[in-house]
C-alpha positions in Angstrom: -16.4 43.2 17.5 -15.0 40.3 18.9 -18.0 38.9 20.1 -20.3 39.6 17.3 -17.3 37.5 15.3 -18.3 34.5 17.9 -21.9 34.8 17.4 -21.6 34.6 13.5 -19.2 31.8 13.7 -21.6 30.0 16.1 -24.3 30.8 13.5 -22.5 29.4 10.5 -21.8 26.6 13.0 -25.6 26.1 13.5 -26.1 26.2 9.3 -23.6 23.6 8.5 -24.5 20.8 11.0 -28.3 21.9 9.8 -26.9 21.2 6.1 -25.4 17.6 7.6 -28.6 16.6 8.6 -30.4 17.4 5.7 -27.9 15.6 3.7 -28.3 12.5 6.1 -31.8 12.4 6.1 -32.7 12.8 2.7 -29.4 11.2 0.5 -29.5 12.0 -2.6 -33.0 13.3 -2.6 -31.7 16.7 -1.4 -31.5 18.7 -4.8 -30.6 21.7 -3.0 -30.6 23.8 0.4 -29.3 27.7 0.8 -29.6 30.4 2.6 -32.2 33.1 2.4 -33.8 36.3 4.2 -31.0 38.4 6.0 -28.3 35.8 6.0 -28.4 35.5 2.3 -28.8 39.7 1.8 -26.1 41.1 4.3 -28.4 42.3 6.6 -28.2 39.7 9.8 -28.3 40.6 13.3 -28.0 38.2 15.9 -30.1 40.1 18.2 -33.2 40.2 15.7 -33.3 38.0 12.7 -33.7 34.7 11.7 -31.9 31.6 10.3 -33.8 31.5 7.0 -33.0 27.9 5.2 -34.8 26.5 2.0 -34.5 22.9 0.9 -35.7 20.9 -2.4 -36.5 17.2 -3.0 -36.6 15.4 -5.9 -39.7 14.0 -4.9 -42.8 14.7 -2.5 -41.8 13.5 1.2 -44.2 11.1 3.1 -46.0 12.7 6.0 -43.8 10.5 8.2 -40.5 11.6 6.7 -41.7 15.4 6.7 -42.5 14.7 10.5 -39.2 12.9 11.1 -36.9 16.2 9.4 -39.2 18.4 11.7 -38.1 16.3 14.8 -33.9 16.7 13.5 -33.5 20.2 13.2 -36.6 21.1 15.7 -34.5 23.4 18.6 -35.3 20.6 20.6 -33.4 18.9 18.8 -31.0 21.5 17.1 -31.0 24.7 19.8 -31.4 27.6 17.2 -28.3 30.4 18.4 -30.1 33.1 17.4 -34.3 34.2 17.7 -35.1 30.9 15.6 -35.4 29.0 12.7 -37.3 29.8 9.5 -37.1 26.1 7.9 -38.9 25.3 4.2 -39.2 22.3 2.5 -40.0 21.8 -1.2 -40.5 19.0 -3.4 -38.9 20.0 -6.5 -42.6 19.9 -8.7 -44.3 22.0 -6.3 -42.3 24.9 -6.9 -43.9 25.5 -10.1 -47.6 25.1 -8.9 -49.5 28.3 -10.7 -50.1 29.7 -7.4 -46.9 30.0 -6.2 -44.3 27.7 -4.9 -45.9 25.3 -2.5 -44.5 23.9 0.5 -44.1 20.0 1.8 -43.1 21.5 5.3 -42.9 24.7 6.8 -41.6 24.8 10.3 -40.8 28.0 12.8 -38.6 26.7 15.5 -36.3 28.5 18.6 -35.7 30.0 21.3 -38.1 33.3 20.8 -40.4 32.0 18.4 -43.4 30.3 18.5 -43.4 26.4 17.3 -44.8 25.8 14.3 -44.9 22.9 11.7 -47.0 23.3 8.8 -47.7 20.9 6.6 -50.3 22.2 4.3 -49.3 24.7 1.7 -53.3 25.2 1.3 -53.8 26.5 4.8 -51.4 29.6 5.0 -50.9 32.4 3.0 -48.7 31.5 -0.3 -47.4 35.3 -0.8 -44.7 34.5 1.8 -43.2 31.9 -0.3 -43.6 33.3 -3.4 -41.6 36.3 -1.9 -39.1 34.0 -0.4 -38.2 32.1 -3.7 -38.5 34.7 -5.6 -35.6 36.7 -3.9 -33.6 32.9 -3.7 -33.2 32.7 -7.1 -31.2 36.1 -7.4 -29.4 36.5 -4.1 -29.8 32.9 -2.3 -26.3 31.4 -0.7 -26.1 28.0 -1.9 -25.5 25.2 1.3 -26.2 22.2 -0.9 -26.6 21.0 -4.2 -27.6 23.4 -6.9 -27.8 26.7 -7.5 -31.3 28.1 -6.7 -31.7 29.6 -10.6 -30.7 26.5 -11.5 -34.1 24.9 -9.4 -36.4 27.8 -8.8 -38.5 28.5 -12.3 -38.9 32.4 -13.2 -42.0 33.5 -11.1 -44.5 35.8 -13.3 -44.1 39.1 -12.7 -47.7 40.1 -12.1 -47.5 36.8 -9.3 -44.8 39.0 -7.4 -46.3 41.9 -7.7 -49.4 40.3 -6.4 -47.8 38.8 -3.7 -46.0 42.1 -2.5 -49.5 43.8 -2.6 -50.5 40.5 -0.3 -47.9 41.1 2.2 -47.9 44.5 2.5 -51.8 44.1 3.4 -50.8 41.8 5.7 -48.0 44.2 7.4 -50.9 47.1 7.7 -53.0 45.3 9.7 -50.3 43.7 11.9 -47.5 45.9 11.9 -47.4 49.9 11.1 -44.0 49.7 11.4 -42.9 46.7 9.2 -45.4 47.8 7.2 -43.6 50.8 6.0 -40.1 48.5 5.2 -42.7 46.6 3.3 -43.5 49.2 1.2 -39.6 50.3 1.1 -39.0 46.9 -0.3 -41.7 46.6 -2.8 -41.1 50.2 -4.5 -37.6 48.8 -5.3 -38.8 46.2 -7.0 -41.3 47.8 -8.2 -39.9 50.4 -9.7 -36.3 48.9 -10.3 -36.4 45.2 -10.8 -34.1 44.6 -7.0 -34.3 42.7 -4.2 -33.5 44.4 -1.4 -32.6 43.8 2.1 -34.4 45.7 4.6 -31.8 48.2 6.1 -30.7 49.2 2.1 -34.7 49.4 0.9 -35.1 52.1 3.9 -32.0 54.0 2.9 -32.8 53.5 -0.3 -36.2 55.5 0.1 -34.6 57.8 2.3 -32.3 58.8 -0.3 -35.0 59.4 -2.6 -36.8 61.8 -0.2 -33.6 63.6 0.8 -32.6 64.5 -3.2 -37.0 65.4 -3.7 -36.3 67.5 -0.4 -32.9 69.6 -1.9 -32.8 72.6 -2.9 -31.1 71.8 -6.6 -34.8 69.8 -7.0 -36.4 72.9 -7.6 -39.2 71.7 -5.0 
């Protein structure tokens, strides 16, 4: 227990000096930066997931400043304590492009992931980020700035929907396994409206087949 305390204090280390230099670099650009995916949704393991951070300008970065941020908190730069760093960008119009929130810079970075630094919302799928901002506005933990609702404009339903039909397509043909939490996930929303993580959208569906499997179902 003791040592899982160290790793998440070494974690929330990693977050706040990220925080620092976003704040540096960008002044009072930086609308707002949180926490998202497993961090944000009570579901983080140190041996598995990622450091999930979102941040919003006020305006659209120049190539040369998006390429500069990447450099800062690159693990290069910034080792990554955990599998990596899952690192999104925004200017604060973009998130209301009809296709989904699109991204100034979108950057996988660490230790046991591979290097990537997008910088072309155009050239890779835009489910993911619809996903990923739709779940900040509801259960995103603020770093910086304002709250995500407060940033993030209501995404159409039939968009999400859409979007989780997108992923879990994706998931089929490159993951039976994760494909089946997919699904786990989307049938909550679905069917109730929540975001779940991915250890309570399993239970969650477990439950539901345990009470269809008991005897006072009449089954």
């Amino acid at each position: 227990m003791r040592a899982m305390a160290n790793v998440r204090g070494v974690v929330a280390a990693y977050v706040d000096e990220l925080t620092r230099r976003l704040r540096e670099r960008l002044g009072d650009r930086l609308v707002a930066a949180w926490l998202v995916g497993s961090g944000a949704l009570g579901d983080f393991d140190p041996e598995r997931s990622d450091v999930d951070v979102q941040a919003v300008c006020a305006e659209r970065l120049t190539r040369a400043e998006l390429e500069e941020l990447t450099g800062a908190v690159s693990h290069e730069s910034l080792p990554c304590p955990v599998r990596g760093l899952e690192f999104v960008v925004y200017a604060r119009e973009d998130l209301a492009d009809p296709l989904g929130p699109a991204f100034s810079l979108n950057l996988n970075t660490g230790p046991r992931m591979s290097h990537h630094a997008g910088y072309d919302p155009r050239a890779e799928p835009r489910f993911w980020f619809v996903l990923d901002a739709a779940i900040a506005r509801e259960h995103a933990r603020p770093l910086a700035g304002a709250h995500p609702r407060d940033v993030i404009p209501e995404l159409p339903g039939k968009l999400v929907l859409a979007s989780l039909r997108d992923a879990l397509a994706w998931w089929r043909a490159h993951d039976d396994t994760q494909a089946v939490v997919a699904a786990c996930r989307a049938l909550a929303w679905a069917e109730e409206g929540r975001w779940l993580s991915k250890r309570e959208a399993v239970a969650a569906f477990l439950d539901r087949v345990d009470d269809r499997l008991s005897p006072r179902s009449g089954a």
